[in-house]
C-alpha positions in Angstrom: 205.2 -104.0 3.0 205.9 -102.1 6.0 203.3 -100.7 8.3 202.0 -97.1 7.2 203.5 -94.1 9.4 200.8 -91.9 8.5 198.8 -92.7 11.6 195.9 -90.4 12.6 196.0 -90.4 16.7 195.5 -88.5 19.2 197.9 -86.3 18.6 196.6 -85.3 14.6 193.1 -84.6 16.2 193.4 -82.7 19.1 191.2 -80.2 18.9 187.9 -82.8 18.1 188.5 -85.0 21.1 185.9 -84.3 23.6 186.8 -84.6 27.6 184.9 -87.2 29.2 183.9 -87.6 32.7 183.3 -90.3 34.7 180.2 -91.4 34.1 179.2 -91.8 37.8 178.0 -88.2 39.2 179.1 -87.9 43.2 176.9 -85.5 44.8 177.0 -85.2 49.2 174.1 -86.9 49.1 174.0 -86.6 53.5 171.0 -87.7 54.9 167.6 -87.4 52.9 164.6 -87.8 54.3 164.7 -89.6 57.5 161.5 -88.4 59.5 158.8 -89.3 56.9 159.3 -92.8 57.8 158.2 -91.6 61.1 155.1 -90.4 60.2 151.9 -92.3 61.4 149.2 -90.3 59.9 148.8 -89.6 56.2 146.1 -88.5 54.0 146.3 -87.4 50.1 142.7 -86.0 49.3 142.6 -83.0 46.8 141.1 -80.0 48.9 141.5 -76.7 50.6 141.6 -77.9 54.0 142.2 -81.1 55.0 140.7 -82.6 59.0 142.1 -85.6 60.5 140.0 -86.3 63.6 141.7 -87.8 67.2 139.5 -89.6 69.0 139.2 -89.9 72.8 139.8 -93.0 75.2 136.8 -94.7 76.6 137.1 -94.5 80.2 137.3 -98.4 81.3 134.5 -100.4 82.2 134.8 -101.9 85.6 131.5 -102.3 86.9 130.3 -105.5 86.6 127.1 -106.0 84.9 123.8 -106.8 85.3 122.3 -110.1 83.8 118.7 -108.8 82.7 120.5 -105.1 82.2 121.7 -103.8 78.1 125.1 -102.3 78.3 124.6 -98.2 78.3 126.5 -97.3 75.4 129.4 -94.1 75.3 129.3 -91.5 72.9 132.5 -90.9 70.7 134.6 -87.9 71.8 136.5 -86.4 68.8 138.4 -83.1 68.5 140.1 -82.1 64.6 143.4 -80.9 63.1 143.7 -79.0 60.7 146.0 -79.4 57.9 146.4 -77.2 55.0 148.2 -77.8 52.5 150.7 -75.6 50.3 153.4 -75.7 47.2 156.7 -76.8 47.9 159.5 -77.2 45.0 162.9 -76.4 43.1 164.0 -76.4 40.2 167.4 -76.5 37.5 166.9 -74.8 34.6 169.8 -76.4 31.9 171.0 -75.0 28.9 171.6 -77.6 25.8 175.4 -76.3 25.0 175.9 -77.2 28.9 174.6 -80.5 28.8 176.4 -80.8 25.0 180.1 -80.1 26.3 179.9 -81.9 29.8 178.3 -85.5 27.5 175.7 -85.0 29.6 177.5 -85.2 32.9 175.2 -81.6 34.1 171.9 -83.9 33.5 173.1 -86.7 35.1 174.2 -83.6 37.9 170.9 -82.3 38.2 168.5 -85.4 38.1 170.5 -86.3 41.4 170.1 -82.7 42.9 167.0 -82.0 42.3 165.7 -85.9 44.1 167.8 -85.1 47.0 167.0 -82.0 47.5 163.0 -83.0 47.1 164.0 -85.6 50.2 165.9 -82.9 52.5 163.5 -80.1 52.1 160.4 -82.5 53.0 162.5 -83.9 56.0 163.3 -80.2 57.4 160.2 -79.3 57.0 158.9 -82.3 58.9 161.8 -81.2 61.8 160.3 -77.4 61.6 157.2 -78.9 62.5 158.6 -80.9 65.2 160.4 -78.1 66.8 157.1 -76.0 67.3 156.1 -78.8 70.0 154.8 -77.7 73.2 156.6 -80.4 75.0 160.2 -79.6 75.7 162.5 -80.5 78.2 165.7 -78.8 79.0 168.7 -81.4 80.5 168.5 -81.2 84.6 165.1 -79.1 84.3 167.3 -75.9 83.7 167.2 -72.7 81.9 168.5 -73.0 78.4 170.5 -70.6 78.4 172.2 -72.1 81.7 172.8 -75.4 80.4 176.5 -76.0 80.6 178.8 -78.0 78.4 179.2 -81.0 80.6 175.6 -81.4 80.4 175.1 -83.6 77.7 172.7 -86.8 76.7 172.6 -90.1 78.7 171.0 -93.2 79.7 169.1 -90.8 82.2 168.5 -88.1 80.2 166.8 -90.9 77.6 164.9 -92.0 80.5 163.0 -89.1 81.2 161.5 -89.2 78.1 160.7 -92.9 77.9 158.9 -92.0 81.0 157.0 -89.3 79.1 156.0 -91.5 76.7 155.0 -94.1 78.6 153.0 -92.7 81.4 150.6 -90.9 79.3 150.2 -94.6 77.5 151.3 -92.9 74.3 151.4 -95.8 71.5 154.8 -96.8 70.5 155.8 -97.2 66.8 156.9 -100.8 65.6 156.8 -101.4 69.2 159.2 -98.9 70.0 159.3 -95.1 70.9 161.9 -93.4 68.4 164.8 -90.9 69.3 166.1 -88.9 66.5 169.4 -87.0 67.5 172.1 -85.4 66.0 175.4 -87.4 65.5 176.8 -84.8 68.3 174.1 -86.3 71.1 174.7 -89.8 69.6 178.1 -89.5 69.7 177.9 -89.0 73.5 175.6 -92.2 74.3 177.6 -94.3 72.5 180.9 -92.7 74.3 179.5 -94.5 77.7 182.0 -97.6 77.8 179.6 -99.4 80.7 177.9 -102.4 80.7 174.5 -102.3 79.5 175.0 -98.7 78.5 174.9 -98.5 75.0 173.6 -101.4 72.4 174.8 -100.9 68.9 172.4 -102.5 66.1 174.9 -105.0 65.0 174.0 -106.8 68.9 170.2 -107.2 68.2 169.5 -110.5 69.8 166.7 -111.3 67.1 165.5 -110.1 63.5 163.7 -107.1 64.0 162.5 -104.2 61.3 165.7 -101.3 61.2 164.5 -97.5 60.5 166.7 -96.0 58.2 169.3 -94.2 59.7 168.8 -96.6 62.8 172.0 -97.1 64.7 170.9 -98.8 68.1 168.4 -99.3 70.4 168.8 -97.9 74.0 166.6 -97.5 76.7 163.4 -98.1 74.8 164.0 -95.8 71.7 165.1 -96.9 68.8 168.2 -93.8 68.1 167.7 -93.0 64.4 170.1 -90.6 63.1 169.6 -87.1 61.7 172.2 -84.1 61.3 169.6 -81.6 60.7 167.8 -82.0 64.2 168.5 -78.4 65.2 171.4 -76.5 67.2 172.8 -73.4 68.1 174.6 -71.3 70.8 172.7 -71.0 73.7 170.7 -67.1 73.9 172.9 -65.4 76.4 175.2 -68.5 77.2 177.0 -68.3 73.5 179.4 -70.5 74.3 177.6 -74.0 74.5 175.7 -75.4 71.5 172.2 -76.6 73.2 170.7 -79.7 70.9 167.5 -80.7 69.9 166.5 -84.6 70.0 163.1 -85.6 68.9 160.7 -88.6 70.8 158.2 -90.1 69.4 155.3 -92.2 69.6 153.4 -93.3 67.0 151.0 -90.4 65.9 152.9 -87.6 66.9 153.3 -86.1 63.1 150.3 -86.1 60.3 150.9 -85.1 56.7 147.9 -83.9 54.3 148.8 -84.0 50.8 147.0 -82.6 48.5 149.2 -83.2 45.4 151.9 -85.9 45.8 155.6 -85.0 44.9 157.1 -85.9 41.9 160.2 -85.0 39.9 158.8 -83.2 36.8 161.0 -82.5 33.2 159.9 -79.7 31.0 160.6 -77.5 27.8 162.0 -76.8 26.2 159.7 -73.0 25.5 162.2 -71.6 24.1 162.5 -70.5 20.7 165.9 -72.4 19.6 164.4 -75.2 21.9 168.3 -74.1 24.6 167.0 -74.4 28.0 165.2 -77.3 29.9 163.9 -77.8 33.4 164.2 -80.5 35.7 162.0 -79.4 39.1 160.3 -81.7 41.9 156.7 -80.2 42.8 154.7 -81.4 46.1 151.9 -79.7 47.7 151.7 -80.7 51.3 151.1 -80.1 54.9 153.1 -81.8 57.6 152.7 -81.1 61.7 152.2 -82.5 65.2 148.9 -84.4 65.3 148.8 -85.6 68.9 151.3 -83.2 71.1 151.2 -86.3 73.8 153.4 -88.4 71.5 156.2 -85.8 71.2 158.9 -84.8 72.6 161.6 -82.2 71.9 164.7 -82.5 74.7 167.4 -80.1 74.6 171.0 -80.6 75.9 174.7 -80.2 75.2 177.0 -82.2 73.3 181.0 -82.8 74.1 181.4 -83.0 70.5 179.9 -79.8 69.8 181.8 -76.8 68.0 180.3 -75.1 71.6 182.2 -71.7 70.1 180.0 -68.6 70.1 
């Protein structure tokens, strides 16, 4: 008996076949949230106002003492900062026929948006609060509007910060001070061809912890990197974009949290039960703790769009 003819493919059912999509969504993920792991302080305690105390040195004790005498003792010396925390979120609100005719590609689509944008708004924030430092430096102690475009980041430059750091005996973090830069500035270190200029992190000499985002250690700092370390056309200049790299010690940024983030799925509230919400929720406060262990230099980069 010969095989039937009267096949039902394809071809007969057109109009029921669904399109399918791979079922692995790309989103330009970037860079998340790079500076939390930089953070030394943090508190979560559910209140208005939240006070994290810095306490000062004891002056040393050189005087030699005396057999028969009791040691006089020092009074603590504390000063507060203030932290207090506010809401942050975001939020996709998805209808059911959109998650029906994609096979559920636009959930998959939004868990993944709504996670990395939670990490990228936390991390500019966390730069924000960095860039209201008091401690700045402008490349050869100039004007920033004067900086010009030769005038960007070095082995010297780094040292001037290092030196920052260290002479106000500013604790280091991991046992390292931290430079986060923009892949412009980084892009320049690493362009210096001499020897014992620039060590990538694939030369480490022995096992050692990596920060995420790490890509070398040079002159003391640990250069982590992060594309939203800010940047724009010089005021009045306009044709060179002036950089922001970070330096840290440990302590230099607190964060009070009263309500730790989470990624939150509700509805639906709707009548016909259509429309759902995916949304992260935090409520937070990050800043500067201890203005001695930051510092924000500013300089020009040769890979720059430098285009006013």
């Amino acid at each position: 008996m010969p095989f039937t003819t009267n096949l039902t493919g394809t071809a007969q059912v057109d109009d029921s076949l669904t399109t399918a999509f791979e079922k692995f969504v790309w989103i330009a993920y970037g860079q998340s949230n790079q500076t939390d792991q930089l953070i030394s302080k943090k508190v979560e305690i559910n209140a208005k106002n939240i006070q994290m105390p810095k306490y000062s040195r004891m002056a040393t004790a050189v005087t030699p003492l005396v057999e028969t005498d009791d040691l006089t003792s020092v009074a603590l010396a504390d000063t507060k900062v203030t932290f207090t925390p506010v809401e942050y979120g975001n939020a996709i609100t998805i209808t059911s026929l959109a998650s029906l005719q994609t096979g559920g590609l636009v959930d998959a689509a939004a868990a993944s948006l709504i996670g990395t944008n939670y990490g990228e708004t936390m991390d500019q924030i966390a730069i924000n609060a960095m860039d209201a430092s008091t401690n700045t430096y402008v490349i050869g102690a100039t004007a920033e509007g004067s900086v010009a475009a030769g005038q960007v980041a070095s082995g010297a430059f780094l040292n001037v910060f290092y030196n920052k750091l260290a002479r106000g005996n500013v604790p280091m973090i991991n046992g390292r001070y931290v430079m986060m830069a923009h892949d412009d500035v980084i892009a320049d270190l690493r362009a210096d061809t001499a020897v014992g200029s620039w060590t990538d992190v694939v030369k480490y000499t022995g096992a050692q912890e990596v920060l995420a985002n790490e890509v070398g250690m040079y002159k003391g700092f640990a250069v982590v990197r992060n594309n939203r370390s800010t940047y724009a056309d010089q005021t009045g200049g306009g044709t060179v974009d002036l950089y922001s790299s970070y330096f840290l010690g440990a302590n230099a940024l607190g964060k009070a949290t009263s309500k730790p983030g989470s990624i939150i799925l509700t509805g639906p509230f709707d009548k016909a039960n259509r429309f759902f919400n995916l949304a992260w929720y935090e409520v937070s406060h990050t800043q500067i703790l201890d203005q001695t262990g930051i510092w924000v230099g500013k300089c020009a980069s040769s890979v720059g769009t430098n285009a006013a």
